[in-house]
N, CA, C and O atoms as a GROMACS GRO file, in nm:
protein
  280
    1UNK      N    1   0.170  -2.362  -1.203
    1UNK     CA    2   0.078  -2.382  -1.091
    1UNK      C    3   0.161  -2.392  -0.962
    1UNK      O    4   0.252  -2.475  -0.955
    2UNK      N    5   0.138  -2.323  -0.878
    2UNK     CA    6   0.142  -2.342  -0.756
    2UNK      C    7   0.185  -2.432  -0.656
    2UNK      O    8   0.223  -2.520  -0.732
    3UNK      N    9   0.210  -2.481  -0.531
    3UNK     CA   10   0.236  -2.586  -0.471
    3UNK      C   11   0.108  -2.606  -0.402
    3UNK      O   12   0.060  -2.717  -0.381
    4UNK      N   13   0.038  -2.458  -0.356
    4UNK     CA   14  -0.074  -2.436  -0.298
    4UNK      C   15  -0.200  -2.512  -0.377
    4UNK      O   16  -0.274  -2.602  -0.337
    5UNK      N   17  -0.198  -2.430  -0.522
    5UNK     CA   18  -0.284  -2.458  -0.609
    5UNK      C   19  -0.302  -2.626  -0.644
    5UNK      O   20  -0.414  -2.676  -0.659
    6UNK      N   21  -0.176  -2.706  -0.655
    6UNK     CA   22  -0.174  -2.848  -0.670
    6UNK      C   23  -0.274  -2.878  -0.585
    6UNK      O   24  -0.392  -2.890  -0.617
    7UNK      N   25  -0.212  -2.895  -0.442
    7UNK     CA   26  -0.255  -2.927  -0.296
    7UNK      C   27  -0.352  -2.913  -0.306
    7UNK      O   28  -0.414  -3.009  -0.259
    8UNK      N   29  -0.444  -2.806  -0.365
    8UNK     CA   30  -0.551  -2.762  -0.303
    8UNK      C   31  -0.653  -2.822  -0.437
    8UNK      O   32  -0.760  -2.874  -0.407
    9UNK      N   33  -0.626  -2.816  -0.535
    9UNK     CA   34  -0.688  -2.923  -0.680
    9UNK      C   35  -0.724  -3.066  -0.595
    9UNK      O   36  -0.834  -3.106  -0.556
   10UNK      N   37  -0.591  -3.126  -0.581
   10UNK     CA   38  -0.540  -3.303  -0.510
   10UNK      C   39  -0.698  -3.315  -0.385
   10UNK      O   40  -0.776  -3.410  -0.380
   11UNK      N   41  -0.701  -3.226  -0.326
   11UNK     CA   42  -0.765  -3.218  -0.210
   11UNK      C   43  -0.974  -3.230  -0.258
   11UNK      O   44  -1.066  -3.297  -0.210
   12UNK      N   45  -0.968  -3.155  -0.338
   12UNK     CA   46  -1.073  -3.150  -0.432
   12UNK      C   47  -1.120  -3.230  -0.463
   12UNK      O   48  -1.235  -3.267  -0.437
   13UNK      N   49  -1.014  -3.290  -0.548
   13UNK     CA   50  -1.042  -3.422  -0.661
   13UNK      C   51  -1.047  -3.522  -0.559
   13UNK      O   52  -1.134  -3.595  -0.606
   14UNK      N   53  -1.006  -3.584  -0.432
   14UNK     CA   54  -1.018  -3.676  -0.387
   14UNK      C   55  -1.116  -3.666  -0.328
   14UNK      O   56  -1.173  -3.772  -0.300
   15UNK      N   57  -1.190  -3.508  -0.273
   15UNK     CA   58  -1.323  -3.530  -0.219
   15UNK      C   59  -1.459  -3.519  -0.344
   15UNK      O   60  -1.578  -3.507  -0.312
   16UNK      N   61  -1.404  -3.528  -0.501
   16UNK     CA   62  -1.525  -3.490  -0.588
   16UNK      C   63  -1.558  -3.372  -0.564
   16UNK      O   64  -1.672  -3.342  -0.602
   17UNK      N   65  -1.500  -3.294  -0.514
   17UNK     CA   66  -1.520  -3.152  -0.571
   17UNK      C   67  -1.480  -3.068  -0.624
   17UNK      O   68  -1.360  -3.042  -0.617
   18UNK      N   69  -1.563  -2.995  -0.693
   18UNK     CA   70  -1.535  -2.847  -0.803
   18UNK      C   71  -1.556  -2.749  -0.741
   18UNK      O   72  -1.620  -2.753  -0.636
   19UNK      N   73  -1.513  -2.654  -0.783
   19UNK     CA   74  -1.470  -2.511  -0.736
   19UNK      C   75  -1.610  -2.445  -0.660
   19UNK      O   76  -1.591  -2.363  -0.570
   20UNK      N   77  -1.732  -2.477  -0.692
   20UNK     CA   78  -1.885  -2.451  -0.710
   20UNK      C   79  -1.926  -2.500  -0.507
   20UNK      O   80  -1.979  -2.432  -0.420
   21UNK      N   81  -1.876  -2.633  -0.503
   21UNK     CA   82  -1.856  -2.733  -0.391
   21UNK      C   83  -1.800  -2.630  -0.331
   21UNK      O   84  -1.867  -2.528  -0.316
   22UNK      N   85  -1.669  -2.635  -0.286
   22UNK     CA   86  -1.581  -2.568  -0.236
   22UNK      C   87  -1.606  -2.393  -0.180
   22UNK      O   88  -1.568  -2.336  -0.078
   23UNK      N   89  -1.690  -2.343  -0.305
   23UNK     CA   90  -1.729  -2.229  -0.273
   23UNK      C   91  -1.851  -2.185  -0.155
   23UNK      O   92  -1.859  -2.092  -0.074
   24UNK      N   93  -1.936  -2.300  -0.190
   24UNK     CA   94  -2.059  -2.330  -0.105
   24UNK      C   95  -2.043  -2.355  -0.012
   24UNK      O   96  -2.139  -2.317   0.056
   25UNK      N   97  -1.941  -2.421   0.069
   25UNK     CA   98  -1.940  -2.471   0.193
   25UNK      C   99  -1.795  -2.387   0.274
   25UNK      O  100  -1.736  -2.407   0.380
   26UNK      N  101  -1.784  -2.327   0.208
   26UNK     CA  102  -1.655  -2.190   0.256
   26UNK      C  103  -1.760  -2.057   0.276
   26UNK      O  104  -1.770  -1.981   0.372
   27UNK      N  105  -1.818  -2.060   0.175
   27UNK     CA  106  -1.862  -1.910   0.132
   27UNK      C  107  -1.792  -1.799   0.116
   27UNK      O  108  -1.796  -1.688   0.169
   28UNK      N  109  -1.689  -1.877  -0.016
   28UNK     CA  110  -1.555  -1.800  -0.128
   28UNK      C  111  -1.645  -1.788  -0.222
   28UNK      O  112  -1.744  -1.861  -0.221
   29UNK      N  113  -1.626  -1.693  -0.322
   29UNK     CA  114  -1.730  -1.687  -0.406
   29UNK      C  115  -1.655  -1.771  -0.535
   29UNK      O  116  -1.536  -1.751  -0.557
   30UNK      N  117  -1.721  -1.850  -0.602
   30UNK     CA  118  -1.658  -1.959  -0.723
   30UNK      C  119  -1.509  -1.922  -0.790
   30UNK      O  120  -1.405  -1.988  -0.794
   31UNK      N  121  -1.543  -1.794  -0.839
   31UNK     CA  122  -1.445  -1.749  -0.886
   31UNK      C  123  -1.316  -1.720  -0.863
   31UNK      O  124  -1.219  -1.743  -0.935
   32UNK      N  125  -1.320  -1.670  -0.763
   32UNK     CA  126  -1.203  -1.681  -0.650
   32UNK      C  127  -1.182  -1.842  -0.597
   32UNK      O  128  -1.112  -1.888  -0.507
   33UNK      N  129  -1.221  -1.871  -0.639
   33UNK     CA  130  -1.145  -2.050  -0.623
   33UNK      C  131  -1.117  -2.093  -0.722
   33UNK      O  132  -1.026  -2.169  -0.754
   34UNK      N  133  -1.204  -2.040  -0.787
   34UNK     CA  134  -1.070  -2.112  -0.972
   34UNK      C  135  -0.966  -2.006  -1.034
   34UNK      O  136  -0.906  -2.009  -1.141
   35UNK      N  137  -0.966  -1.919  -0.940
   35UNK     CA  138  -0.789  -1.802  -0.976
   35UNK      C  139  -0.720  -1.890  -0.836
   35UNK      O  140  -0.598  -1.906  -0.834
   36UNK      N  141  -0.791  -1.934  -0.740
   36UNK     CA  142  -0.673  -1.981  -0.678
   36UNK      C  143  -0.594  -2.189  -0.727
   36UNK      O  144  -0.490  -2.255  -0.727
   37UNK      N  145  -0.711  -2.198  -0.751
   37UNK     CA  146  -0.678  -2.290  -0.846
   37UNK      C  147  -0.558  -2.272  -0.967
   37UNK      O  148  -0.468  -2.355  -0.979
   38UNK      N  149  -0.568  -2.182  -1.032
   38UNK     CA  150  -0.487  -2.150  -1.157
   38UNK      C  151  -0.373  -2.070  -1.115
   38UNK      O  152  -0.295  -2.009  -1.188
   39UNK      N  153  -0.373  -2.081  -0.935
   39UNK     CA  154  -0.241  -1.995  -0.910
   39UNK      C  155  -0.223  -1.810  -0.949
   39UNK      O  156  -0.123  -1.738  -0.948
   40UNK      N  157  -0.346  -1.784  -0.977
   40UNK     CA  158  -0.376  -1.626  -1.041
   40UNK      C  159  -0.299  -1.592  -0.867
   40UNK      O  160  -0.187  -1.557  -0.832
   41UNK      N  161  -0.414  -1.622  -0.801
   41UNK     CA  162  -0.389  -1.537  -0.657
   41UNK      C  163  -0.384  -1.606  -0.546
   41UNK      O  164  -0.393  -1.726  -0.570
   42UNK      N  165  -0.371  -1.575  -0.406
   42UNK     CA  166  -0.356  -1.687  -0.278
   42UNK      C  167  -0.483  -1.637  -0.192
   42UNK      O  168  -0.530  -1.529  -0.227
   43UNK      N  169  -0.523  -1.680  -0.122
   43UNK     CA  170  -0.616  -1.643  -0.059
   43UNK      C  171  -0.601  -1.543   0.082
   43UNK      O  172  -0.500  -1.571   0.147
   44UNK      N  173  -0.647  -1.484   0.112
   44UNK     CA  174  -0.633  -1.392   0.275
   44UNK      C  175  -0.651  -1.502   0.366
   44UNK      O  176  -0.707  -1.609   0.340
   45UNK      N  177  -0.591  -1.462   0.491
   45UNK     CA  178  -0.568  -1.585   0.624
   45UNK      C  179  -0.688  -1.644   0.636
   45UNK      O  180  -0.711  -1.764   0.624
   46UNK      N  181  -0.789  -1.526   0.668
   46UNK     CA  182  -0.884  -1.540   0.672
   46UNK      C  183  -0.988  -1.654   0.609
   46UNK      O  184  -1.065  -1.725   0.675
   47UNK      N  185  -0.973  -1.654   0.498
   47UNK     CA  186  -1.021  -1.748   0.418
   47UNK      C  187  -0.939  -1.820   0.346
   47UNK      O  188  -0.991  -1.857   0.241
   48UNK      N  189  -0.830  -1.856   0.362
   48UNK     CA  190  -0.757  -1.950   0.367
   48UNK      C  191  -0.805  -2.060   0.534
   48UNK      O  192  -0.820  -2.182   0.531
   49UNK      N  193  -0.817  -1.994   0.628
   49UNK     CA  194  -0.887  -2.067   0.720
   49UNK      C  195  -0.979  -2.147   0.731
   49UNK      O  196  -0.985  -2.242   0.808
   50UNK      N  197  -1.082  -2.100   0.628
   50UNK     CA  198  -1.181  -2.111   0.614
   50UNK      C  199  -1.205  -2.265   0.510
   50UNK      O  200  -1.296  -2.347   0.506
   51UNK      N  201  -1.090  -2.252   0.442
   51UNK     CA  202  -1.076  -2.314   0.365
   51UNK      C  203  -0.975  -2.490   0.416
   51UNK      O  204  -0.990  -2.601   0.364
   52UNK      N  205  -0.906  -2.463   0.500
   52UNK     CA  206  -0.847  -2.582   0.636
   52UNK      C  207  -0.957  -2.650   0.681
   52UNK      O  208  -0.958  -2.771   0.701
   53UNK      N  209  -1.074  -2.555   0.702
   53UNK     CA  210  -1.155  -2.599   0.832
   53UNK      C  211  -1.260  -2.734   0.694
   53UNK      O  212  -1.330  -2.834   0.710
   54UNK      N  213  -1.231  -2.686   0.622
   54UNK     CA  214  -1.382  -2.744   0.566
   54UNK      C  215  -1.300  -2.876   0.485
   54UNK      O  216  -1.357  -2.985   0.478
   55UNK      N  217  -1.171  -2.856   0.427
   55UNK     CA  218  -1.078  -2.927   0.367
   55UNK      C  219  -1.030  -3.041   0.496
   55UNK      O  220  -1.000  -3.153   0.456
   56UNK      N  221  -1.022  -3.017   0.641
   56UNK     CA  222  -0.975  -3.070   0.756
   56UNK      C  223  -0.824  -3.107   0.723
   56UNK      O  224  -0.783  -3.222   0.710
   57UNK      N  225  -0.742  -2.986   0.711
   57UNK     CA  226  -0.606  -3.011   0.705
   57UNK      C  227  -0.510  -2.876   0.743
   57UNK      O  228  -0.574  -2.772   0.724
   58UNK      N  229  -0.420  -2.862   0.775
   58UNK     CA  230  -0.383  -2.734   0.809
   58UNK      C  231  -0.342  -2.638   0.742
   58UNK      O  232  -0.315  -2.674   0.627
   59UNK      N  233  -0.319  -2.505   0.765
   59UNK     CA  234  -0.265  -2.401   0.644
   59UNK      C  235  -0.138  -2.421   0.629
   59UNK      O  236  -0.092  -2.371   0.527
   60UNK      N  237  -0.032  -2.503   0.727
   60UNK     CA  238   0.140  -2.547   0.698
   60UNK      C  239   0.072  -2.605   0.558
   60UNK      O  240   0.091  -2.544   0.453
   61UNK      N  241  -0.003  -2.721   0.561
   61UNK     CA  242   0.015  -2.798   0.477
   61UNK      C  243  -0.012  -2.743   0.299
   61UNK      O  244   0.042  -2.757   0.189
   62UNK      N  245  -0.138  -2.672   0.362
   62UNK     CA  246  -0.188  -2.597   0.181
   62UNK      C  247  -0.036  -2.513   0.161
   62UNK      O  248   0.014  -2.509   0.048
   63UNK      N  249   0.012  -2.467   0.242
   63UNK     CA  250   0.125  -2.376   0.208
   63UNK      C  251   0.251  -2.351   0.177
   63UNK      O  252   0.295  -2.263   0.103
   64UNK      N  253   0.322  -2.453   0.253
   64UNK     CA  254   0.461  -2.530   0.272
   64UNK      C  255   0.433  -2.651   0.162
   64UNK      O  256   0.336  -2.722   0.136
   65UNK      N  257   0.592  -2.635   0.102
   65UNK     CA  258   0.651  -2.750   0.047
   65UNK      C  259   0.667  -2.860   0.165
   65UNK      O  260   0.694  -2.815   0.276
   66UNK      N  261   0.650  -3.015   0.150
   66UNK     CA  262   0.687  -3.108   0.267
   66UNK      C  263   0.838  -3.110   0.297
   66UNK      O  264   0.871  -3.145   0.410
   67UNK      N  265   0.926  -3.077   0.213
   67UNK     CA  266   1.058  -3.068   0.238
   67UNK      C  267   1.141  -2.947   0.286
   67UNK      O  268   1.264  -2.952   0.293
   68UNK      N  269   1.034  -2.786   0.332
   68UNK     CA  270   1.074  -2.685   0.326
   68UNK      C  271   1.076  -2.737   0.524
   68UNK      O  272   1.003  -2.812   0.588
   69UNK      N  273   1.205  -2.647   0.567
   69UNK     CA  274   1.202  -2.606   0.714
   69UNK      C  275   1.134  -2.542   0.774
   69UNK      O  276   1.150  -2.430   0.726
   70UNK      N  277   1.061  -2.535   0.855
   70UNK     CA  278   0.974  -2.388   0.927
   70UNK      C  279   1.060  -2.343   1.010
   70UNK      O  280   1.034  -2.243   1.078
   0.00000   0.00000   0.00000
C-alpha cells in the first residue's frame, strides 16, 4: 500500500467513511476509490483536488512522505 493510499484510508476512517461516502461527495465513481485505496492507481490532479477539497487537507500532504524535501 501506498503512502497516498494509507493517508487517504487514515483520513476516511477518522471521518467514518467508506469508499461509497467519499465517492458521493467528490463525484469519483466508488470504484475508483477502492483501486486507489488498494494502491491499484493514483488519481488525476484533477480529482485528486477534488478529493483535498472535501478531505480539507492538501495534495503535499495526500502525496509526500512528512520526511521527504520539496
Amino acid at each position: 500500500m501506498s503512502k497516498f493510499s494509507e493517508k487517504l484510508q487514515k483520513l476516511m476512517d477518522d471521518r467514518g467513511w467508506g469508499p461509497s461516502r467519499l465517492a458521493a461527495l467528490t463525484g469519483i465513481e466508488p470504484g475508483s476509490v477502492r483501486l486507489y485505496l488498494k494502491g491499484k492507481v493514483k488519481p488525476s490532479i484533477k480529482t485528486l483536488g477534488k478529493i483535498c477539497e472535501v478531505l480539507n487537507v492538501s495534495p503535499d500532504y495526500l502525496i509526500f512522505d512528512e520526511e521527504e524535501d520539496i
